[in-house]
N, C-alpha and C positions, 0 to 999 in steps of 0.2 A: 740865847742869841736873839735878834731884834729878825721883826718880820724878813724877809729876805724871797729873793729869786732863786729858783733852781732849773738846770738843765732836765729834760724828763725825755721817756719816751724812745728810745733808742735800745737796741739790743748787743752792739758789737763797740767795745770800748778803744777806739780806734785815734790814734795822735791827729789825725783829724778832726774828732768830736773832741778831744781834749785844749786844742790850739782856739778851738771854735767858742769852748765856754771859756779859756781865759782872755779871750777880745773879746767877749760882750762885759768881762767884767765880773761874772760868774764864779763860783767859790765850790755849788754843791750840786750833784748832781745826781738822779734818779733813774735806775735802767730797769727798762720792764722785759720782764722774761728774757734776762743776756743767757747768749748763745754759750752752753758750756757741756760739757760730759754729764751723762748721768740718765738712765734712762727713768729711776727711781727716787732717787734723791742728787743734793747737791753736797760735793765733799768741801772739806774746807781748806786744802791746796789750792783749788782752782778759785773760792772766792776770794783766799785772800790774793792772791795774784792780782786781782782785779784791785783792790783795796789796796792793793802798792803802785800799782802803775798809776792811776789814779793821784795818790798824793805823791806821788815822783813828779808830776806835774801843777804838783802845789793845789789841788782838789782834793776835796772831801767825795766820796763815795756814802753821799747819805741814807740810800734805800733803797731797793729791790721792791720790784711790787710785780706780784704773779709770779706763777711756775707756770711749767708745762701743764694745762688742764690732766692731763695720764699722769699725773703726782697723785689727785685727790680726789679725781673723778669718782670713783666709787665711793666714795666718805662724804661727798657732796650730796650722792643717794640713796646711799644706806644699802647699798650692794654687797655681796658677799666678797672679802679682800677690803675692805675698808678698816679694818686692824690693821693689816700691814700698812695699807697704804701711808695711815696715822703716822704709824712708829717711822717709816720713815719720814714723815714728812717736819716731827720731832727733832730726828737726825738735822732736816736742813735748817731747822730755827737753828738749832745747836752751832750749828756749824758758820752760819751769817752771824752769828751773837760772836764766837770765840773769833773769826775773822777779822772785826771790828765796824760792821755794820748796824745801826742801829734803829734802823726799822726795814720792817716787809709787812707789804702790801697783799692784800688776797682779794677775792671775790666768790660770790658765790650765784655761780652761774655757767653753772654746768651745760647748758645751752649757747651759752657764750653772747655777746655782743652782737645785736641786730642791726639794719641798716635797708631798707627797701632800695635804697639807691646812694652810689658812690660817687654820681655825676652830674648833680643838679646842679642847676647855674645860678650862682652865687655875685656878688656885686664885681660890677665888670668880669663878669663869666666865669669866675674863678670857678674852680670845682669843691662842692659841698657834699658831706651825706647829710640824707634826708630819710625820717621814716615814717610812714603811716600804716596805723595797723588794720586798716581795711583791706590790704594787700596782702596779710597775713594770716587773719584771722581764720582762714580753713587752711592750715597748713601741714603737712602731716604730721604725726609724734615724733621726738626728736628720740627720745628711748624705748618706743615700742610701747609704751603707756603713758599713764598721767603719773603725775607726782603731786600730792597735794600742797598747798601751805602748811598744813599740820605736818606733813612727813618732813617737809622741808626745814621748818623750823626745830626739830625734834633732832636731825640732824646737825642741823648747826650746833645744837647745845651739845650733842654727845661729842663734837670734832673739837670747839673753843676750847672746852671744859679737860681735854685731853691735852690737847697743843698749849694751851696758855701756860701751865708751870715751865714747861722747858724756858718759853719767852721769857719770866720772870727771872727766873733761873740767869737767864745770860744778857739781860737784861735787853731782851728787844724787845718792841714795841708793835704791835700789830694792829694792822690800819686795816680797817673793810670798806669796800667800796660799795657803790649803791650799784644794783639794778640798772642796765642800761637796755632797753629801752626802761626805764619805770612803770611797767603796765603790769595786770594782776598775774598774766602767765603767756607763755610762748611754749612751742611746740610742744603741747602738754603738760610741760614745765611751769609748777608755781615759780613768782621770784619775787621773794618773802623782804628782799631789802629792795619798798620802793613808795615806804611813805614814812611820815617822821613816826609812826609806832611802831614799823617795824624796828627802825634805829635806835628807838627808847629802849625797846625788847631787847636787844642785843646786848647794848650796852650794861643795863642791869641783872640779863641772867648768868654775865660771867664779868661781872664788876670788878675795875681793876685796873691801876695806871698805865698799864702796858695793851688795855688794847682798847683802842680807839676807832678814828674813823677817820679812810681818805676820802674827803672831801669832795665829792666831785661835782661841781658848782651848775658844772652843766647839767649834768642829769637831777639834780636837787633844782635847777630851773623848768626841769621837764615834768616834772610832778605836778599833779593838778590838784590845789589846795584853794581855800578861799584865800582872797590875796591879802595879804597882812598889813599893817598898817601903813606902810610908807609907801603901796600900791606898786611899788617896783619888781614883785617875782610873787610867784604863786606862792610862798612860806617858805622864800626860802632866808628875808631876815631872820624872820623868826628863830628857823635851826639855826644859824649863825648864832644866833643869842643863847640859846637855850645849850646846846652842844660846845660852843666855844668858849661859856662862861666854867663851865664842867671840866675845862682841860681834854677833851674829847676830840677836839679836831686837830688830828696828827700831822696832816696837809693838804694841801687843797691842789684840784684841779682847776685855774681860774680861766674859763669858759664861756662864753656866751652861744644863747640860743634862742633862736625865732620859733615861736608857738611854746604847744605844751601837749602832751600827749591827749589824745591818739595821734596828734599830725606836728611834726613838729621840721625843721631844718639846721643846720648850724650854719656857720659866718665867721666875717672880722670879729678881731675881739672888740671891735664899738661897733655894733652895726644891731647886736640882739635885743631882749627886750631889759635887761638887765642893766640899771644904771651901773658899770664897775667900781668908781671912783667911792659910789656912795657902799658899794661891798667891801671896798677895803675898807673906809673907815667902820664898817660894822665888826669885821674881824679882827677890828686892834682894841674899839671900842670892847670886845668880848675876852680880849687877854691872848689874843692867839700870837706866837709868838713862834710858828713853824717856816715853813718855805713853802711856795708857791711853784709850779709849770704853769705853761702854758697849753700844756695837753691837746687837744683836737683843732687842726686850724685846717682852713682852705687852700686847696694845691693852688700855686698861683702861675701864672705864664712862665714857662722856661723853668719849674722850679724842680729840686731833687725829689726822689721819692720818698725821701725822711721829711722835706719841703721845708727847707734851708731859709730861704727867702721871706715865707711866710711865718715862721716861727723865730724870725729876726726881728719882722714885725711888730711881732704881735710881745715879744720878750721885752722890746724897747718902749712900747705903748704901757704896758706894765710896770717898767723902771720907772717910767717917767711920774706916775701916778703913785709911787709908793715915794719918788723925792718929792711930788706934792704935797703929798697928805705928811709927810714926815717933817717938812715945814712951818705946816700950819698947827 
């Protein structure tokens, strides 16, 4: 299928989100951690339910990204229950693959997504997160000790290396997301995916067309690299090329964002340091041939708390730049 847009971001698959992506146009759509039973795992009644209501509305239900962090948290660690946790979490590929889901998203960041502030004032006031990690830097342990890089990455290979045959198996596709903030550790916590070697690392210690990498443009703009040649982002053509020429980039969160760590803010999707126009055509220039969100936007005046308004925006500013480039 040719590059395309996707619905993302939402948890409750409601004939309201469903009415909303076939008036923009929309075909496929990406729910991150939907609300469903399962304290341990996810069965696969309840997902495929989702995967029929869904195309009952003539939509694709393209991918799940994240569980409940209490799925894997200990396996993220290397805590004792980290077997179990595995085997269940085996069960839930099993079960989105026989479904008819074809990829899931993960992370690994057991510490979760940082954010110093959720209400800084953004162009005509809109509201932005922002993070600097001066504000955080003494912050207490988030587990009651440190976690190294080394323990962290030791983990990842025992967890991939376990969960990947199922994936194979049922033929889904496992996308990893980067580190967000991108800094070398938070509350104790290393977070081992937050430069292009950790991503090399990944990728080659459990090699394999089923697991790749979500994309997420923002935080791959948040990384602080020497700037690469067409001086538009800190490396992050570069990955673009390198990753997308590989078959590695599963999808993409397309983002923008002002600075680069340790200080950084988000924004419109035109407004950060990131030419877009000139990202997509790196991404088709590299073979990438998946679906796009719009992922993180600015609450805007009067707007819902999923932020309707802004993510109409920011969907349509994207459409418009993918019939550009598909023009020329």
């Amino acid at each position: 299928m040719p590059m395309r847009l996707a619905v993302g971001q939402f948890r409750e698959l409601t004939d309201e989100m469903l009415a909303f992506t076939n008036q923009l146009g929309i075909k496929d759509i990406l729910m991150n951690i939907p609300t469903l039973p399962g304290e341990k795992q996810w069965e696969y009644m309840d997902l495929l339910m989702l995967v029929s209501k869904a195309r009952d509305a003539g939509i694709r239900l393209t991918a799940i990204e994240n569980t409940p962090k209490t799925f894997f948290d200990k396996a993220m660690l290397g805590l004792p229950g980290r077997d179990e946790q595995i085997e269940h979490y085996r069960n839930t590929i099993r079960n989105v693959g026989r479904a008819g889901i074809p990829i899931f998203g993960h992370n690994w960041m057991p510490s979760g997504v940082w954010r110093t502030s959720r209400t800084t004032p953004g162009r005509g006031c809109a509201l932005v997160t922002s993070f600097d990690m001066e504000l955080v830097k003494n912050a207490p342990l988030t587990y009651g000790r440190e976690f190294t890089a080394d323990e962290m990455k030791a983990n990842y290979e025992y967890f991939i290396k376990a969960v990947l045959p199922v994936a194979e198996e049922e033929g889904v596709t496992l996308a990893l997301h980067p580190d967000d903030p991108p800094v070398p550790s938070l509350g104790g916590v290393a977070r081992i995916f937050s430069s292009f070697e950790g991503f090399k690392w990944a990728m080659e210690v459990a090699p394999s067309k089923y697991h790749g990498l979500d994309f997420c443009q923002g935080c791959w703009t948040e990384m602080v690299y020497e700037r690469d040649s067409t001086g538009r982002g800190p490396g992050l053509f570069d990955a673009i090329s390198y990753f997308g020429s590989r078959g590695k980039i599963v999808y993409v969160h397309f983002r923008n964002v002002l600075g680069t760590v340790p200080r950084f803010r988000e924004g419109f999707i035109n407004e950060g340091d990131v030419n877009m126009f000139q990202a997509l055509k790196a991404y088709k220039e590299a073979g990438f041939d998946g679906f796009l969100i719009d992922d993180h936007v600015p609450h805007m005046v009067n707007d819902t708390p999923w932020g309707h308004r802004s993510r109409a925006y920011a969907i349509g500013y994207i459409q418009a730049l993918l019939d550009v480039m598909n023009q020329l």
